[in-house]
Residue frames as qw, qx, qy, qz and C-alpha x, y, z in Angstrom:
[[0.000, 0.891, 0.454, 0.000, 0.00, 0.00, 0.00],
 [0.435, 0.247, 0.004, 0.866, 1.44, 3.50, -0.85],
 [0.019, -0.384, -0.383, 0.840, 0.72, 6.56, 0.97],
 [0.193, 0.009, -0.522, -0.831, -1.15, 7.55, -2.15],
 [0.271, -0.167, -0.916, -0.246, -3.45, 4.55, -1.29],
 [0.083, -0.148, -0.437, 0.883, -4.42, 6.20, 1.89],
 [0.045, -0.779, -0.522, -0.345, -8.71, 6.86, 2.07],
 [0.075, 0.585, 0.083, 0.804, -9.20, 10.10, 3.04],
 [0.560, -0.709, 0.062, -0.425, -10.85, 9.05, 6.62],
 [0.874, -0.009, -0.188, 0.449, -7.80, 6.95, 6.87],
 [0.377, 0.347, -0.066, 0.856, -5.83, 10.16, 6.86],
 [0.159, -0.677, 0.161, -0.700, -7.74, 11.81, 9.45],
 [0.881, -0.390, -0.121, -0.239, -8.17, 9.34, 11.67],
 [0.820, 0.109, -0.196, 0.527, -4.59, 9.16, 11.71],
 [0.065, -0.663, 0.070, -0.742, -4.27, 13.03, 11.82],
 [0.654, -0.611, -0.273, -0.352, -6.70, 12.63, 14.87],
 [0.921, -0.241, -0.148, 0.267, -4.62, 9.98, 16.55],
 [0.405, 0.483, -0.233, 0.740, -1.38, 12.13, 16.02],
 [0.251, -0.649, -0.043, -0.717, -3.28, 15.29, 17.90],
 [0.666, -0.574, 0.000, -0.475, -4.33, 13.28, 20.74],
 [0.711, 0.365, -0.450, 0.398, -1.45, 11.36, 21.23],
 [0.280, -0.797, 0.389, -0.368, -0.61, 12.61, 24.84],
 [0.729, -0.373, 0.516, -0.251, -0.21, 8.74, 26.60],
 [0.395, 0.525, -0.479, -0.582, 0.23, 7.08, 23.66],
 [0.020, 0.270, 0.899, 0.343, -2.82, 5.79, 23.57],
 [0.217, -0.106, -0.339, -0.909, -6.12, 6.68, 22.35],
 [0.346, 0.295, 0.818, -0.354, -9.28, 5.87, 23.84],
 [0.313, 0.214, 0.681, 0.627, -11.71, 5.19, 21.42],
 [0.022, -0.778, -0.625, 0.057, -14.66, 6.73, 22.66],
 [0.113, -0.832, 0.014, 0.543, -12.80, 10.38, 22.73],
 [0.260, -0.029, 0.712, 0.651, -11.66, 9.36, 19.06],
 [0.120, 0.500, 0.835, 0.198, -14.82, 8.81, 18.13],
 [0.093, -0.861, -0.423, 0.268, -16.17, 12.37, 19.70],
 [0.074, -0.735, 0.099, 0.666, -13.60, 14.29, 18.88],
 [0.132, -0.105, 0.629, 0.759, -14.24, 13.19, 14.90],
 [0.429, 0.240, 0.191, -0.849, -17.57, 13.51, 15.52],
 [0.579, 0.088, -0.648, -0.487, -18.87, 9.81, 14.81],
 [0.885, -0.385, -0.093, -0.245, -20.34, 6.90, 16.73],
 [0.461, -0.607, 0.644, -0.071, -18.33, 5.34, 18.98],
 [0.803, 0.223, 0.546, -0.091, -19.39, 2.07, 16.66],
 [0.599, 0.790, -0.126, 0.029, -18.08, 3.82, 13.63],
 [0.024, 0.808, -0.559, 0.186, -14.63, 4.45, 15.17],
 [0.676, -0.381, 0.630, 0.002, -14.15, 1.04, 16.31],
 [0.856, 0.359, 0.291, 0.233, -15.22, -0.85, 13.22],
 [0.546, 0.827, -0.099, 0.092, -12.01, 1.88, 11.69],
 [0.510, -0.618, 0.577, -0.159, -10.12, 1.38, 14.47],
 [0.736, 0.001, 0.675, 0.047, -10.24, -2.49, 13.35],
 [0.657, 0.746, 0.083, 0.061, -10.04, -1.75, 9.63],
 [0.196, 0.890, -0.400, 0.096, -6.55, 0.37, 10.64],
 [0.612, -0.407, 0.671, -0.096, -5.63, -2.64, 12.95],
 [0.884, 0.405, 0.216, -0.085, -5.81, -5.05, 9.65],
 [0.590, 0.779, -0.094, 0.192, -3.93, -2.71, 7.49],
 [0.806, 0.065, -0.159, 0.567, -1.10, -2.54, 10.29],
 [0.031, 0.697, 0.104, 0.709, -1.58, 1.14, 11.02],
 [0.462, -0.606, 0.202, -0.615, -2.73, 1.01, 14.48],
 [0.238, -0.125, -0.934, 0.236, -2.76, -1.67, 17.87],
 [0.608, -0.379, -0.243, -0.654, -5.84, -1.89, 19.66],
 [0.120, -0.015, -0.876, 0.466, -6.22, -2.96, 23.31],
 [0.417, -0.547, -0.546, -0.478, -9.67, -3.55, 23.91],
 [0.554, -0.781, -0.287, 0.016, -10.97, -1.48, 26.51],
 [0.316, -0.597, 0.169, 0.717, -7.77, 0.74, 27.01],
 [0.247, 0.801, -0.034, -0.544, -7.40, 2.54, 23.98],
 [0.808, 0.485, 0.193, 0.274, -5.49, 2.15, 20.18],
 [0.331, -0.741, 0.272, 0.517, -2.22, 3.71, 19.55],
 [0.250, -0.904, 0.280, 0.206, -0.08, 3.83, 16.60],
 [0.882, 0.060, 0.177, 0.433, 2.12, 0.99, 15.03],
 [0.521, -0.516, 0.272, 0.623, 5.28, 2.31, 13.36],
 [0.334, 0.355, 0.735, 0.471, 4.02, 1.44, 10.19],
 [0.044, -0.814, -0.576, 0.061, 1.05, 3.81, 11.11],
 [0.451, -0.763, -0.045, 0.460, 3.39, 6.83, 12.08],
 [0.262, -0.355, 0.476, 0.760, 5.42, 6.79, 9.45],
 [0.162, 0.388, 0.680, 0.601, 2.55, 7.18, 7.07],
 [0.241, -0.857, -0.417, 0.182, 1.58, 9.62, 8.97],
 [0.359, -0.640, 0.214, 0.645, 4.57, 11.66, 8.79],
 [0.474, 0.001, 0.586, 0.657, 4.62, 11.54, 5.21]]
């Protein structure tokens, strides 16, 4: 996958994650509010980014990051 490949709510949801970043990790439910979707939306993308390698996911603590994630972020 190239950065190119990247959907557009891929790319903010990453954004997002960046921003809130303080612990590094993310709870989803303040993901979810501060993009202004269901908490149900943000998981099933959560798990969509957790596929592609983008993110981890601890259920019930929060989602963070991978490297993989980060550095397509940075780009």
């Amino acid at each position: 996958m190239t950065v190119k490949q990247l959907s557009e709510s891929t790319e903010m949801y990453l954004k997002t994650m960046v921003e809130m970043n303080d612990r590094d990790v993310v709870v989803i439910g303040r993901l979810a509010e501060r993009l202004g979707v269901t908490p149900v939306s943000a998981n099933e993308m959560v798990k969509r980014l957790g596929e592609q390698g983008l993110v981890s996911h601890t259920p019930y603590k929060g989602v963070g990051l991978t490297k993989k994630g980060a550095r397509r972020r940075a780009v």
